[in-house]
Backbone as CSV, one residue per row, in Angstrom:
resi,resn,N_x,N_y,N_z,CA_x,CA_y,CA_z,C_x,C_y,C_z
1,UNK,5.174,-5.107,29.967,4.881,-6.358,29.303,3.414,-6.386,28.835
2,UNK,2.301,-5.610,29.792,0.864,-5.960,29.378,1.367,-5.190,27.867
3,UNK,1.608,-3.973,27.719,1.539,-2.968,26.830,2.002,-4.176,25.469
4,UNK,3.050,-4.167,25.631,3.952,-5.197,23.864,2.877,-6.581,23.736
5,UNK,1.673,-7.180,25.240,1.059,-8.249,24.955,0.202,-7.474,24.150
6,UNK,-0.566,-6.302,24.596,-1.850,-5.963,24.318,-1.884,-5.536,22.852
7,UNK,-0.909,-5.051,22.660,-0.277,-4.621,20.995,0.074,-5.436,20.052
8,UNK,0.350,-6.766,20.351,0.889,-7.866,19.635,-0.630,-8.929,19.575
9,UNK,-1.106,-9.017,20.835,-2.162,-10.203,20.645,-3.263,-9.684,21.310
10,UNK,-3.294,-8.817,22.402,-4.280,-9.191,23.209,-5.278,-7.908,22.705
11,UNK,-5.947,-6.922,23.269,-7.292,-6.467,22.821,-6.764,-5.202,22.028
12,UNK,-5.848,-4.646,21.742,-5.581,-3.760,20.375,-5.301,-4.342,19.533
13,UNK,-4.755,-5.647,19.661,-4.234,-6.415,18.022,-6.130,-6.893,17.564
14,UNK,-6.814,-7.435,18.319,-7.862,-7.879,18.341,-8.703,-6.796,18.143
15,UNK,-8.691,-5.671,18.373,-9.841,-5.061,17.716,-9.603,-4.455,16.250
16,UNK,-8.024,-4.264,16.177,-7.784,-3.902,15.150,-8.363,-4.899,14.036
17,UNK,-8.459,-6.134,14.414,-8.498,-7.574,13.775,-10.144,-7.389,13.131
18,UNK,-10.287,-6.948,14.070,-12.054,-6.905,14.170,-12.771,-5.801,13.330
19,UNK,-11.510,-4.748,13.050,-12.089,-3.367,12.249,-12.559,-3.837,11.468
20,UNK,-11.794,-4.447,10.451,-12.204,-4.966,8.358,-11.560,-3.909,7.890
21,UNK,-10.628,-3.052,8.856,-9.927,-2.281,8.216,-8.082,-2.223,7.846
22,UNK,-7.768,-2.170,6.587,-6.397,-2.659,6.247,-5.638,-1.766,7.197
23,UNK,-6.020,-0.476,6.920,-5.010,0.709,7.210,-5.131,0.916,8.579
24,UNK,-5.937,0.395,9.459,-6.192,-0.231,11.027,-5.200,-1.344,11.327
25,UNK,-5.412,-2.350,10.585,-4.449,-3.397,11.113,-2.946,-3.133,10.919
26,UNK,-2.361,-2.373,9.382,-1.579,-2.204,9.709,-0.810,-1.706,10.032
27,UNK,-1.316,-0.502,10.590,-1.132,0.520,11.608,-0.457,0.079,12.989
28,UNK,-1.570,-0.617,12.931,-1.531,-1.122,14.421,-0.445,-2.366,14.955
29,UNK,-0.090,-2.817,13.610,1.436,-3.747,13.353,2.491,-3.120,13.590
30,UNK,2.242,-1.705,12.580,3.506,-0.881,12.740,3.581,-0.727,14.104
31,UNK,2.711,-0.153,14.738,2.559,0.815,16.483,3.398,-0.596,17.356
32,UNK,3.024,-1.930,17.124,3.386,-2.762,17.830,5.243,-3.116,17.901
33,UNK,5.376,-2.455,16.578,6.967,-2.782,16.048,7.545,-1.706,16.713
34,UNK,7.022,-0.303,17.111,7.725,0.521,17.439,7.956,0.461,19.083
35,UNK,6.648,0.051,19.431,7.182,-0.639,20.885,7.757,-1.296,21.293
36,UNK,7.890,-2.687,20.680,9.002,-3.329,20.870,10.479,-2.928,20.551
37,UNK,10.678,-2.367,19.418,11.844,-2.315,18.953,12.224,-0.712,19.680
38,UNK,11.312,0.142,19.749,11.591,1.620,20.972,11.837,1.059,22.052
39,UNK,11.328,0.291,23.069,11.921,-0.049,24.146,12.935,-1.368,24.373
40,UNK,13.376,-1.623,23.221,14.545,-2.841,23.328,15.698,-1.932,23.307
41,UNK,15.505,-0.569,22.920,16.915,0.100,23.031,17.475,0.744,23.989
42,UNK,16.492,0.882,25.482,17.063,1.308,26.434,18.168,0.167,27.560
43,UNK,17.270,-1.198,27.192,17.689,-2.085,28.189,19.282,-2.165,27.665
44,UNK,19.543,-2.146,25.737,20.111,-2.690,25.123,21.418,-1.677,25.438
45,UNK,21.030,-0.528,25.590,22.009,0.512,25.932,22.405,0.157,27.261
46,UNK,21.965,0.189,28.259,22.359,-0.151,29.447,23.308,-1.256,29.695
47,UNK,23.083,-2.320,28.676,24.607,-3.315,28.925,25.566,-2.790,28.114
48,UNK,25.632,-2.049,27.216,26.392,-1.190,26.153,27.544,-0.501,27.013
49,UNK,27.158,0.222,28.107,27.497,1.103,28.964,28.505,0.371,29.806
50,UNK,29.704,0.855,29.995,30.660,0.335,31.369,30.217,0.000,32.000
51,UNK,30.517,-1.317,32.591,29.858,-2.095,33.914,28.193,-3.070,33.286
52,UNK,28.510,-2.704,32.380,27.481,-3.645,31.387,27.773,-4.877,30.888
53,UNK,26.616,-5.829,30.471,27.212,-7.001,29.891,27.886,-6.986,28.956
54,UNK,27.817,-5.827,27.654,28.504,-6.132,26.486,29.627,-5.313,26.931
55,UNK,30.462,-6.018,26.132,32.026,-5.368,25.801,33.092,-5.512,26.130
56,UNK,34.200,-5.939,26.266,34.926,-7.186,26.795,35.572,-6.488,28.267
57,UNK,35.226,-7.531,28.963,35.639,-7.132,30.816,34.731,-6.543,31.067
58,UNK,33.677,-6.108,30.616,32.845,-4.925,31.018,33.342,-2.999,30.912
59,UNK,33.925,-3.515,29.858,34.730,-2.163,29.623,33.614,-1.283,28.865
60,UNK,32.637,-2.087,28.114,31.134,-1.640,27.377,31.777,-1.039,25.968
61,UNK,30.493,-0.842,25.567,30.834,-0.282,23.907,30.369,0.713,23.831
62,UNK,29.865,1.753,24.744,29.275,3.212,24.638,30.278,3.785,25.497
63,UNK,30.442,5.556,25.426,30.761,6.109,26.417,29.222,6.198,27.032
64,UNK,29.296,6.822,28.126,27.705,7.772,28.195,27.716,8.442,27.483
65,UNK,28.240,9.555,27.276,28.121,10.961,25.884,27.538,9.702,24.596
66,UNK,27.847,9.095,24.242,27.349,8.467,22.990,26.363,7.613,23.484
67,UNK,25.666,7.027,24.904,24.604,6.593,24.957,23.294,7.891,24.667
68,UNK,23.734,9.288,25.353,22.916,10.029,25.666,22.336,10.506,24.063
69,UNK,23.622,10.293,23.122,22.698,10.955,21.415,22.229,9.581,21.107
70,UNK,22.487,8.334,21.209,21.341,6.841,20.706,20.327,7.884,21.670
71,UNK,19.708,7.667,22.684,18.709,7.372,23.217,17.493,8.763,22.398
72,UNK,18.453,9.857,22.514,17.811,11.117,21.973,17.095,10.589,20.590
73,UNK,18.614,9.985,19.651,17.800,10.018,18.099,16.313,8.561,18.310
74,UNK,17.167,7.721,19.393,15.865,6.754,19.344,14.644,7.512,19.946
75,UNK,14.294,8.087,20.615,13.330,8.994,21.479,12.744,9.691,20.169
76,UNK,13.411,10.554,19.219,12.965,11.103,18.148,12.394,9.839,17.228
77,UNK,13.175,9.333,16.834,12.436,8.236,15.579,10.834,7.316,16.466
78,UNK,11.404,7.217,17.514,9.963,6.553,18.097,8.910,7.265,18.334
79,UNK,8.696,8.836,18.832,8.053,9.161,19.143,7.055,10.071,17.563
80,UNK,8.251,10.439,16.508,7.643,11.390,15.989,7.225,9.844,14.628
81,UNK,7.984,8.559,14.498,7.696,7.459,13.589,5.740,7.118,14.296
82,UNK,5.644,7.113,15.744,4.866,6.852,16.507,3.534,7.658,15.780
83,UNK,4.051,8.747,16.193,2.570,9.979,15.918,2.268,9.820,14.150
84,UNK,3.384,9.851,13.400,3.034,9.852,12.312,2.455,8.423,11.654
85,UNK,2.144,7.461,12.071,1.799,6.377,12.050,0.167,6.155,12.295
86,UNK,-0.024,6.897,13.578,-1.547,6.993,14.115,-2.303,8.103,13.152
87,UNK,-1.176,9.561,12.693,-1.632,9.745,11.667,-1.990,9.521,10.431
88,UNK,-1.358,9.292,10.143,-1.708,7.713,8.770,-2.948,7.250,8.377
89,UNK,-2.971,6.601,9.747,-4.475,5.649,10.232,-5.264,6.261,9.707
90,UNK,-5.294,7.577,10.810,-6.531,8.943,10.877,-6.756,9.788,9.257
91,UNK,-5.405,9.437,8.774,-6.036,9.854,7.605,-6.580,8.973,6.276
92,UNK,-5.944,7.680,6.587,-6.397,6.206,5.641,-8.215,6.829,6.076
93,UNK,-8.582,6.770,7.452,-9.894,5.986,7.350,-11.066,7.245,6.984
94,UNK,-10.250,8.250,7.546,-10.962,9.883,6.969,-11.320,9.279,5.006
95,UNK,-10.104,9.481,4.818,-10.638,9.002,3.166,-11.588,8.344,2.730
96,UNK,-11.477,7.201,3.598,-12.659,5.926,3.546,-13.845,6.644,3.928
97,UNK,-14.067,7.089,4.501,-14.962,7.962,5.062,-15.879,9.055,4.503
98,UNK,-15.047,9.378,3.828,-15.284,11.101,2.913,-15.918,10.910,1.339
99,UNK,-15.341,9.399,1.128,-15.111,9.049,-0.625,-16.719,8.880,-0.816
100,UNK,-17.207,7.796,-0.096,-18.305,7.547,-0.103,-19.599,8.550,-0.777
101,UNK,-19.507,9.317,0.264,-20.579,10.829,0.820,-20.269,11.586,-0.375
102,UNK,-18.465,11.823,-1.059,-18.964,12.409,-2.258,-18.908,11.915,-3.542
103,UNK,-18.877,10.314,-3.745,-19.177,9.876,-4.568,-20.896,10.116,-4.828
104,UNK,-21.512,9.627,-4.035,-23.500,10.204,-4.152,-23.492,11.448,-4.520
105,UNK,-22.800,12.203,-3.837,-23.396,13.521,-3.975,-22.956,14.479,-5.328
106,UNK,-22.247,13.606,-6.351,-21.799,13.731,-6.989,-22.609,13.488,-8.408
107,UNK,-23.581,12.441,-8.116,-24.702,11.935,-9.319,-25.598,12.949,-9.081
Protein backbone atom coordinates (compact mmCIF):
# COMPACT_ATOMS: atom_id res chain seq x y z
CA UNK A 1 0.00 0.00 0.00
CA UNK A 2 2.94 2.58 1.00
CA UNK A 3 4.37 1.68 -2.61
CA UNK A 4 0.73 2.56 -4.97
CA UNK A 5 0.52 5.73 -2.01
CA UNK A 6 4.04 6.84 -2.69
CA UNK A 7 3.55 6.56 -6.56
CA UNK A 8 0.19 8.11 -6.77
CA UNK A 9 0.60 11.05 -4.12
CA UNK A 10 3.09 10.80 -1.71
CA UNK A 11 7.04 11.63 -2.32
CA UNK A 12 7.59 10.11 -6.01
CA UNK A 13 4.41 11.69 -7.37
CA UNK A 14 5.76 14.88 -5.52
CA UNK A 15 9.06 15.04 -6.66
CA UNK A 16 8.22 14.17 -9.93
CA UNK A 17 5.78 17.28 -9.46
CA UNK A 18 8.67 19.24 -8.42
CA UNK A 19 11.05 18.25 -11.51
CA UNK A 20 9.41 21.00 -14.24
CA UNK A 21 9.89 18.02 -16.06
CA UNK A 22 7.02 16.66 -18.59
CA UNK A 23 8.74 13.42 -19.47
CA UNK A 24 9.34 12.99 -15.44
CA UNK A 25 5.86 13.42 -14.57
CA UNK A 26 4.67 11.42 -17.05
CA UNK A 27 6.65 8.75 -16.60
CA UNK A 28 6.08 8.61 -13.38
CA UNK A 29 2.04 8.43 -14.07
CA UNK A 30 2.72 5.72 -16.31
CA UNK A 31 5.11 3.73 -13.46
CA UNK A 32 2.09 4.45 -11.07
CA UNK A 33 -0.52 2.77 -13.60
CA UNK A 34 1.63 -0.19 -13.91
CA UNK A 35 1.59 -0.78 -10.28
CA UNK A 36 -1.60 -0.61 -9.71
CA UNK A 37 -2.98 -2.26 -12.57
CA UNK A 38 0.38 -5.14 -12.31
CA UNK A 39 -0.64 -5.95 -8.95
CA UNK A 40 -4.55 -5.91 -9.26
CA UNK A 41 -3.96 -9.02 -11.35
CA UNK A 42 -2.71 -11.36 -8.89
CA UNK A 43 -5.39 -10.79 -6.17
CA UNK A 44 -7.85 -10.74 -9.27
CA UNK A 45 -6.61 -14.17 -10.36
CA UNK A 46 -6.86 -15.70 -7.11
CA UNK A 47 -10.75 -15.33 -6.91
CA UNK A 48 -10.72 -16.44 -10.67
CA UNK A 49 -9.37 -19.76 -9.43
CA UNK A 50 -11.69 -22.69 -7.88
CA UNK A 51 -12.62 -22.00 -4.46
CA UNK A 52 -12.55 -18.32 -5.41
CA UNK A 53 -15.07 -15.63 -5.30
CA UNK A 54 -15.73 -15.43 -8.98
CA UNK A 55 -17.57 -18.00 -10.84
CA UNK A 56 -20.69 -19.52 -10.03
CA UNK A 57 -20.57 -21.92 -6.73
CA UNK A 58 -17.07 -21.24 -6.67
CA UNK A 59 -16.45 -23.40 -9.51
CA UNK A 60 -14.01 -20.11 -10.71
CA UNK A 61 -13.27 -19.01 -14.21
CA UNK A 62 -9.56 -20.14 -14.55
CA UNK A 63 -8.14 -23.57 -14.55
CA UNK A 64 -4.66 -23.14 -12.83
CA UNK A 65 -2.88 -24.07 -16.25
CA UNK A 66 -4.62 -20.84 -17.57
CA UNK A 67 -3.94 -18.82 -14.35
CA UNK A 68 -0.18 -19.81 -14.65
CA UNK A 69 0.07 -18.18 -18.68
CA UNK A 70 -2.19 -14.68 -17.28
CA UNK A 71 0.28 -14.28 -14.59
CA UNK A 72 3.47 -15.09 -16.93
CA UNK A 73 2.14 -12.69 -19.88
CA UNK A 74 1.16 -10.15 -16.95
CA UNK A 75 4.78 -10.56 -15.29
CA UNK A 76 6.13 -9.89 -18.95
CA UNK A 77 4.00 -6.78 -19.91
CA UNK A 78 4.72 -5.31 -16.36
CA UNK A 79 8.05 -5.85 -15.97
CA UNK A 80 9.54 -5.30 -19.51
CA UNK A 81 6.27 -2.11 -20.05
CA UNK A 82 8.07 -1.15 -16.49
CA UNK A 83 11.82 -0.94 -17.63
CA UNK A 84 10.93 0.48 -20.86
CA UNK A 85 9.13 3.34 -19.36
CA UNK A 86 12.07 4.40 -16.89
CA UNK A 87 13.83 4.12 -20.11
CA UNK A 88 11.98 6.61 -21.81
CA UNK A 89 12.47 8.99 -18.96
CA UNK A 90 16.35 8.36 -19.15
CA UNK A 91 16.25 9.04 -22.51
CA UNK A 92 13.52 12.17 -22.67
CA UNK A 93 15.88 13.96 -20.14
CA UNK A 94 19.42 12.79 -21.74
CA UNK A 95 18.04 14.80 -24.81
CA UNK A 96 17.14 17.70 -22.69
CA UNK A 97 20.37 17.52 -21.56
CA UNK A 98 22.62 17.06 -24.61
CA UNK A 99 20.50 19.68 -26.93
CA UNK A 100 21.56 22.50 -25.00
CA UNK A 101 25.61 21.90 -24.89
CA UNK A 102 25.30 21.35 -28.65
CA UNK A 103 23.25 23.93 -29.60
CA UNK A 104 26.39 26.60 -28.19
CA UNK A 105 28.81 24.66 -29.40
CA UNK A 106 27.50 24.83 -32.55
CA UNK A 107 27.76 28.92 -33.08
Amino acid sequence: MYILYSAWIGEVAQLAAKSESEAVQKGVRALAWFILVGWAIYPIGYMAMPGGLLGPDGAGLLRPSDLDLIYNIGDAINKIGFGLVVYGIARSESAVKVAPQSATSVV
